[in-house]
DRENVEXVEX-376278 format. One line per 8 residues: number of its first residue (from 1); their letters; for each residue x, z, y of N, C-alpha, C. Coordinates in nm, 3 decimals. Each point is the difference from the previous one (the first is absolute). Layout:
% DRENVEXVEX-376278
NUM) a) X,Z,Y,X,Z,Y,X,Z,Y | ...;
***
This chain:
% DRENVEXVEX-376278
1) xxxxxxxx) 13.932,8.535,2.761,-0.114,-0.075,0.049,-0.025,-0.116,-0.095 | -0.130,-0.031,-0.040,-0.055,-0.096,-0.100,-0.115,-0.096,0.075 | 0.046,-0.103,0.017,-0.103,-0.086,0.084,-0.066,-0.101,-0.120 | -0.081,-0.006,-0.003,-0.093,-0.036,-0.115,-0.016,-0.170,-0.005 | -0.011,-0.021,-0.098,0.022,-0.202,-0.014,-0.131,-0.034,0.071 | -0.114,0.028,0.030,-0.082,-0.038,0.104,0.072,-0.040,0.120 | 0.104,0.082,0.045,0.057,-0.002,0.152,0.036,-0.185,0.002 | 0.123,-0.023,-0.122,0.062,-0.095,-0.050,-0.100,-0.140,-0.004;
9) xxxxxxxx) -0.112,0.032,-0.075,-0.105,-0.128,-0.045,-0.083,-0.003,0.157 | -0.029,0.083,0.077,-0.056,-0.055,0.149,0.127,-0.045,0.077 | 0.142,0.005,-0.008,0.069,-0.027,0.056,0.017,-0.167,0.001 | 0.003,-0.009,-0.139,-0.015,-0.177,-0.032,-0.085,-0.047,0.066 | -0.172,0.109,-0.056,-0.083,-0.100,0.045,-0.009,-0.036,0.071 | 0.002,0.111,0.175,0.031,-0.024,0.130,0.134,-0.158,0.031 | 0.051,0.045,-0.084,0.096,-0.148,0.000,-0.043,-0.155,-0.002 | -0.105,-0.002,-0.139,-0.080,-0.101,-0.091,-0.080,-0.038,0.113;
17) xxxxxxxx) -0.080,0.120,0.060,-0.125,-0.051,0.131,0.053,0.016,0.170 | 0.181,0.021,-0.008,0.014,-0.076,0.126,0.026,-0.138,-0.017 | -0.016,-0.049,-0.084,-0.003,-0.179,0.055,-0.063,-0.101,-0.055 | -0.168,0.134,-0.033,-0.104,-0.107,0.018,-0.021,-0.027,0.128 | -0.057,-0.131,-0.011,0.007,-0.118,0.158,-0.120,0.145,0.081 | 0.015,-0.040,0.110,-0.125,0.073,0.086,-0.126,-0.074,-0.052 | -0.119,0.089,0.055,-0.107,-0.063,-0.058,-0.042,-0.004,-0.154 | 0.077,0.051,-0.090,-0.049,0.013,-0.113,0.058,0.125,-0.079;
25) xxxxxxxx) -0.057,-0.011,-0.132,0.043,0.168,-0.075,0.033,-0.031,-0.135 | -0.001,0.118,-0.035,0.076,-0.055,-0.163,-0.066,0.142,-0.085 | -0.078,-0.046,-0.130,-0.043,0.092,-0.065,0.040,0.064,-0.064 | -0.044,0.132,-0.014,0.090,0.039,-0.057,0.034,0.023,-0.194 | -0.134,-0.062,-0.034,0.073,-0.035,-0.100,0.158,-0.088,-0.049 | -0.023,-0.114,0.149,0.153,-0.050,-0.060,0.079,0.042,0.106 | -0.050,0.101,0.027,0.123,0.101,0.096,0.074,0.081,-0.188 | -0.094,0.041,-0.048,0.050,0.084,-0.120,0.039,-0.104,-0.122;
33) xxxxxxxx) 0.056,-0.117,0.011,-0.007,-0.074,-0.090,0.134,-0.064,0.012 | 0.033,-0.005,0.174,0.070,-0.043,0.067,0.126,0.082,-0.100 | 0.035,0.183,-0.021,0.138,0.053,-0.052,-0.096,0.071,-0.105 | -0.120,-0.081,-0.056,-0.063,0.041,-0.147,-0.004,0.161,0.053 | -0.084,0.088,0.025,-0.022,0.108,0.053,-0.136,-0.014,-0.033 | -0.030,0.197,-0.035,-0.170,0.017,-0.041,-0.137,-0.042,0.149 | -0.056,-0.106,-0.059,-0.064,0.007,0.139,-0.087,0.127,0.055 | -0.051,0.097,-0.113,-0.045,0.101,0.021,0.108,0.140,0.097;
41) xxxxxxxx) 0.087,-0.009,-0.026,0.121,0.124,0.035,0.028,-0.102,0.133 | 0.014,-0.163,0.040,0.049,-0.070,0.123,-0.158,0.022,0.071 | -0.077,0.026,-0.038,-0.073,0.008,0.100,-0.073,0.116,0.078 | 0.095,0.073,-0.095,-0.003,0.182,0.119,0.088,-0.002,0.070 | 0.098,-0.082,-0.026,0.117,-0.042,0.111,-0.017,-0.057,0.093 | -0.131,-0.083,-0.010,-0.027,-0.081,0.127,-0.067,0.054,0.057 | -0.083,0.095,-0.080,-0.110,0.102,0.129,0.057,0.050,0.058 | 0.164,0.032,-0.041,0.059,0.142,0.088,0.053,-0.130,0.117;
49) xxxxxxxx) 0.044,-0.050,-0.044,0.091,-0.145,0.157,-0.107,-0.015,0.092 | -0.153,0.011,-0.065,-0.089,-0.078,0.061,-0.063,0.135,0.150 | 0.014,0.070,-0.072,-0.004,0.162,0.035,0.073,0.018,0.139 | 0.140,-0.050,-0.057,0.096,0.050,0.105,-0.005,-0.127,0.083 | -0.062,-0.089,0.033,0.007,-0.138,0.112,0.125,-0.083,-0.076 | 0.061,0.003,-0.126,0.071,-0.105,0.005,-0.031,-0.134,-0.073 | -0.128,0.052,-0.070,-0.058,-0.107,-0.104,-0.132,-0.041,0.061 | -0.081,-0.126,0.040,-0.108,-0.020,0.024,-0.071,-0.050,-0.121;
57) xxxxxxxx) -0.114,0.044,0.011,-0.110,-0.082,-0.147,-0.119,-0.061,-0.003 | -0.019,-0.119,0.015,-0.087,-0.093,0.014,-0.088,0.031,-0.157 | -0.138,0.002,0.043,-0.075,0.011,-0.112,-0.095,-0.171,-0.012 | -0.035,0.028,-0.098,-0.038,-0.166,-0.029,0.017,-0.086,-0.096 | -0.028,-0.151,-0.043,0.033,-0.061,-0.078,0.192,-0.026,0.036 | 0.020,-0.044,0.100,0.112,-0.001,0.080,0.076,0.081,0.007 | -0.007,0.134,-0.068,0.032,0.128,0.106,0.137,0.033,-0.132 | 0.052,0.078,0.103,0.104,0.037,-0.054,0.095,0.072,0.120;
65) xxxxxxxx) 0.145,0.032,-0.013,0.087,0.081,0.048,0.080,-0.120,0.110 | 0.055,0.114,0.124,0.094,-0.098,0.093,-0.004,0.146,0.103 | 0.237,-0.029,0.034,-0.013,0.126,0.102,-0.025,0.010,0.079 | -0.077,0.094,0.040,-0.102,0.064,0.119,0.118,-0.055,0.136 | 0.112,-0.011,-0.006,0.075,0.038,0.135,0.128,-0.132,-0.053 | 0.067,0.009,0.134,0.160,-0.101,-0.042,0.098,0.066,-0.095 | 0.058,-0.084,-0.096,0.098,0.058,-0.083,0.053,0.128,0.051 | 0.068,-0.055,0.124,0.098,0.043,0.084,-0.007,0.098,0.029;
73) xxxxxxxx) -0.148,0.034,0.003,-0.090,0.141,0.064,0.006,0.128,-0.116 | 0.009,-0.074,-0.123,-0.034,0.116,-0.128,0.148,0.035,-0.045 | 0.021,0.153,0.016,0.160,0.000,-0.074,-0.068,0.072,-0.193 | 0.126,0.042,-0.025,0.025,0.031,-0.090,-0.093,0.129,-0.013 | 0.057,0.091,0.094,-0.077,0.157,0.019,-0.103,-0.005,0.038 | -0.073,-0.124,0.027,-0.128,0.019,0.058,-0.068,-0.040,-0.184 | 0.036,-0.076,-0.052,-0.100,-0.020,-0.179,0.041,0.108,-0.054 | 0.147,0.067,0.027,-0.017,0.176,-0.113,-0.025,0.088,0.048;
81) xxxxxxxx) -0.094,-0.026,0.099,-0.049,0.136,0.092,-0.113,-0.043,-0.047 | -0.080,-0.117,-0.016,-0.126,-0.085,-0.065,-0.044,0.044,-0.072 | 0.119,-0.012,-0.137,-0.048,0.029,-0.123,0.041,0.117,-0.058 | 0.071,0.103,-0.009,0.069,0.120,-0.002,-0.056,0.114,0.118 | -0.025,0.009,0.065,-0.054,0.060,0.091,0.083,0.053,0.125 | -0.027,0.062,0.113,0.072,0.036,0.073,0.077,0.135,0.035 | -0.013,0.119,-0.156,0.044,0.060,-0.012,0.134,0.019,-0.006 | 0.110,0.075,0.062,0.130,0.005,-0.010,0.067,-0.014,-0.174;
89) xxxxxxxx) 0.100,0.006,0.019,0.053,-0.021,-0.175,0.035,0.151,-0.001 | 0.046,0.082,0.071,0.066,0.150,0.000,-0.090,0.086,0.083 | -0.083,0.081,-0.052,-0.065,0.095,0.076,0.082,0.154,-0.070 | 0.031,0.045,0.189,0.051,0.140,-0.021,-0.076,0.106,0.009 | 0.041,0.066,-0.135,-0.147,0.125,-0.022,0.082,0.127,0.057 | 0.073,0.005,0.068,0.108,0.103,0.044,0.010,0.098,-0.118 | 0.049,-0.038,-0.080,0.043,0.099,-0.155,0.111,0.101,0.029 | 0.083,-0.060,0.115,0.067,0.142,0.096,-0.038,0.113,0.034;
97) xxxxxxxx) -0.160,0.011,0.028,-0.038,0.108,0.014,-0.123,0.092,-0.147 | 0.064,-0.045,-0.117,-0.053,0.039,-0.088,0.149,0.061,-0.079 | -0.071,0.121,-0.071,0.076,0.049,-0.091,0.105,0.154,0.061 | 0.155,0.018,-0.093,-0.026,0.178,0.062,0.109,-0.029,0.145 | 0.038,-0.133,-0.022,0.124,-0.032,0.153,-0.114,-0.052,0.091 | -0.159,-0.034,0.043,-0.068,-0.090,0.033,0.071,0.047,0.187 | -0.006,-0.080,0.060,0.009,-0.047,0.122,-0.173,0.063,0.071 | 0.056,0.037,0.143,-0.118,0.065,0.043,-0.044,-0.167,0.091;
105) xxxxxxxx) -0.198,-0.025,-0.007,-0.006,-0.102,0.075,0.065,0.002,0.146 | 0.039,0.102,0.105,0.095,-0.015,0.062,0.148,-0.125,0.008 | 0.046,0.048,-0.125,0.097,-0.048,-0.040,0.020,-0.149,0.004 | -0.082,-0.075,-0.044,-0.057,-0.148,-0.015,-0.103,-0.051,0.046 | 0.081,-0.026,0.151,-0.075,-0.046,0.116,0.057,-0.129,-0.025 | 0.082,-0.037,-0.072,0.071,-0.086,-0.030,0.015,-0.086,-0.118 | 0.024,-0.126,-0.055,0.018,-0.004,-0.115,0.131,0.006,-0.033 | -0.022,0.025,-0.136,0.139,0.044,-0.040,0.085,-0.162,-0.080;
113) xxxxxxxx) 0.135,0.046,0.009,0.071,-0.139,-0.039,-0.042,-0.058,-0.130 | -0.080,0.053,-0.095,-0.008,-0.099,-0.106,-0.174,-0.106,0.044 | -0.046,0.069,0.067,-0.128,0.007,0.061,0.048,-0.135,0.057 | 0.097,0.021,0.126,0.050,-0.096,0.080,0.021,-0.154,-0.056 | 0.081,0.032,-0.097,0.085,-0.123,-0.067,-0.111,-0.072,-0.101 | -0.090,0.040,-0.032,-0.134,-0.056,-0.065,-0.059,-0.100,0.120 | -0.021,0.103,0.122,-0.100,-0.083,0.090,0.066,-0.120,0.057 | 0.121,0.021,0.029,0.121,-0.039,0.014,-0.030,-0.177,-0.069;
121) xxxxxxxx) 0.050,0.049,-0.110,0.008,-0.107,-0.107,-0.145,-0.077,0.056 | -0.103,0.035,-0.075,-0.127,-0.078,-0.012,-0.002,-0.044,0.158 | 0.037,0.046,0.130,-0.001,-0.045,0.097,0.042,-0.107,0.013 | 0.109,-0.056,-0.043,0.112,-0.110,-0.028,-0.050,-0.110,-0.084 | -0.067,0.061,-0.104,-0.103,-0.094,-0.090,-0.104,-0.105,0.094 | -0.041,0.116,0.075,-0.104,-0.064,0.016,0.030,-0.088,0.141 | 0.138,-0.013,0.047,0.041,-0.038,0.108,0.038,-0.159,-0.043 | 0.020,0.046,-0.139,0.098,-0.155,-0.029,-0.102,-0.045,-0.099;
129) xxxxxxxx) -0.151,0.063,-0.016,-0.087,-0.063,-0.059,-0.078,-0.101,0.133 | -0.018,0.073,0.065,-0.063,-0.079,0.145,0.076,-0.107,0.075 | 0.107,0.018,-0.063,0.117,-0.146,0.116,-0.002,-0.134,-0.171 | -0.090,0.028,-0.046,-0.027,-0.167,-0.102,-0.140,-0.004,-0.012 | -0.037,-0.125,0.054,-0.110,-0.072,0.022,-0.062,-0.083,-0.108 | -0.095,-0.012,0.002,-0.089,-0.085,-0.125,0.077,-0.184,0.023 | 0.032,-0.029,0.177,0.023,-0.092,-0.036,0.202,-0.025,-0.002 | 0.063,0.119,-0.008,0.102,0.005,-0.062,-0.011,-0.042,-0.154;
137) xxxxxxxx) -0.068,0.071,-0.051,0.009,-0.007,-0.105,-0.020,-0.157,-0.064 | -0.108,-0.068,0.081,-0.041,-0.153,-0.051,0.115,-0.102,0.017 | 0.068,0.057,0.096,0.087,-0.080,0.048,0.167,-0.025,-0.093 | -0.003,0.156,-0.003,0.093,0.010,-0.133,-0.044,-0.066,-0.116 | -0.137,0.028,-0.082,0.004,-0.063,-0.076,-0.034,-0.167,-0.030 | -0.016,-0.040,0.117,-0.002,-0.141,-0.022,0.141,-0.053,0.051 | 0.086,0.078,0.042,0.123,-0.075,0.039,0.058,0.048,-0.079 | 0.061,0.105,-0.044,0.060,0.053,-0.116,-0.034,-0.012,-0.183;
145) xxxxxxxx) -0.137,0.056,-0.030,0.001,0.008,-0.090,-0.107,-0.113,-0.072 | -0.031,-0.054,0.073,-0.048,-0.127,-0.061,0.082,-0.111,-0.012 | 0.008,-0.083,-0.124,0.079,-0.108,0.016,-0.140,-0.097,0.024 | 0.093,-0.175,0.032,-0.082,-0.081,0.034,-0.135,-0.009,-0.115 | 0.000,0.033,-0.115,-0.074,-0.027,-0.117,-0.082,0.098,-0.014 | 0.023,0.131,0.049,-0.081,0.099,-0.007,-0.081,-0.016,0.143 | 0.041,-0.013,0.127,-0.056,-0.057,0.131,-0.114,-0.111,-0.060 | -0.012,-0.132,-0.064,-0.063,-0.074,-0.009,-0.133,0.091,-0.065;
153) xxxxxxxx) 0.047,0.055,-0.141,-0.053,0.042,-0.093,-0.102,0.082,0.055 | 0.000,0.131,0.136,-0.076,0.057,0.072,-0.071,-0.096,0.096 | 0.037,-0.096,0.044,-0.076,-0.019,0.072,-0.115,-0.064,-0.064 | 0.065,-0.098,-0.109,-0.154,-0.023,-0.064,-0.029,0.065,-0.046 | 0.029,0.141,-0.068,-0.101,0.135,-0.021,-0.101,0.008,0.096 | 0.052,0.007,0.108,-0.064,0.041,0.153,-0.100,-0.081,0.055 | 0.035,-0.138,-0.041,-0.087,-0.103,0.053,-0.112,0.045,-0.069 | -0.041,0.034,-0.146,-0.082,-0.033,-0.079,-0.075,0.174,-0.015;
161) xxx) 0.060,0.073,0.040,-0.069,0.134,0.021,-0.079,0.012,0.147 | 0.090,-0.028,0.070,-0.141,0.017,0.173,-0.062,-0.049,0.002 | -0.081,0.082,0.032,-0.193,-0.006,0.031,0.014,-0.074,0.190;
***
């Protein structure tokens, strides 16, 4: 399974625009300026968030990006279901019943164990993609991976980007 750096760059962003203040938005040019990203390629990313209810978009002199819903509300599996789509990662073409041993459709009323352990897997993915939240994630990174100098440093980013 290959989850594509779109998934990654709305993951931030969703991060970046949970803690603009209520009441205002953030454009997205210095949404894409914010981790230097193409604003052209970030902003099919935002149609797809905007798409799926997690991104709202104010049009206007003012206008710009802010999430549709509470951090708390947006997990992980809900932006790579966004932007990647909601297609499974393993689709079974029952190849069991092809060839000179093929299995009669009788036979595979069932899936079979490699079948299993795929759905299996991505099931699990997507279990422990949905138990981390957009505002997990803010929270980690302002308590963890920000030091005090990088904390200052965003916020006056932040001050000076919201609309």
């Amino acid at each position: 399974m290959r989850i594509g750096e779109g998934v990654e760059w709305a993951v931030h962003l969703c991060g970046v625009l949970g803690v603009v203040p209520d009441g205002h938005t953030l454009p997205a040019a210095r949404l894409a300026e914010f981790h230097e990203l193409p604003p052209d390629y970030l902003a099919k990313h935002l149609q797809a968030l905007s798409r799926a209810g997690i991104v709202k978009a104010n049009r206007g002199v003012n206008g710009g990006y802010r999430l549709a819903k509470a951090a708390a509300n947006i997990t992980l599996l809900d932006i790579t279901l966004a932007i990647e789509g909601s297609e499974p990662a393993f689709r079974c073409t029952e190849i069991r019943q092809q060839g000179p041993c093929a299995a009669a459709p009788a036979a595979c009323k069932h899936h079979c164990l490699i079948a299993k352990a795929f759905l299996d897997a991505e099931t699990q993915w997507r279990r422990s993609l949905a138990s981390v939240t957009v505002a997990d994630i803010i929270t980690t990174a302002t308590s963890e991976s920000f030091d005090r100098e990088r904390r200052r440093t965003f916020q006056s980013w932040m001050n000076g980007a919201v609309k």
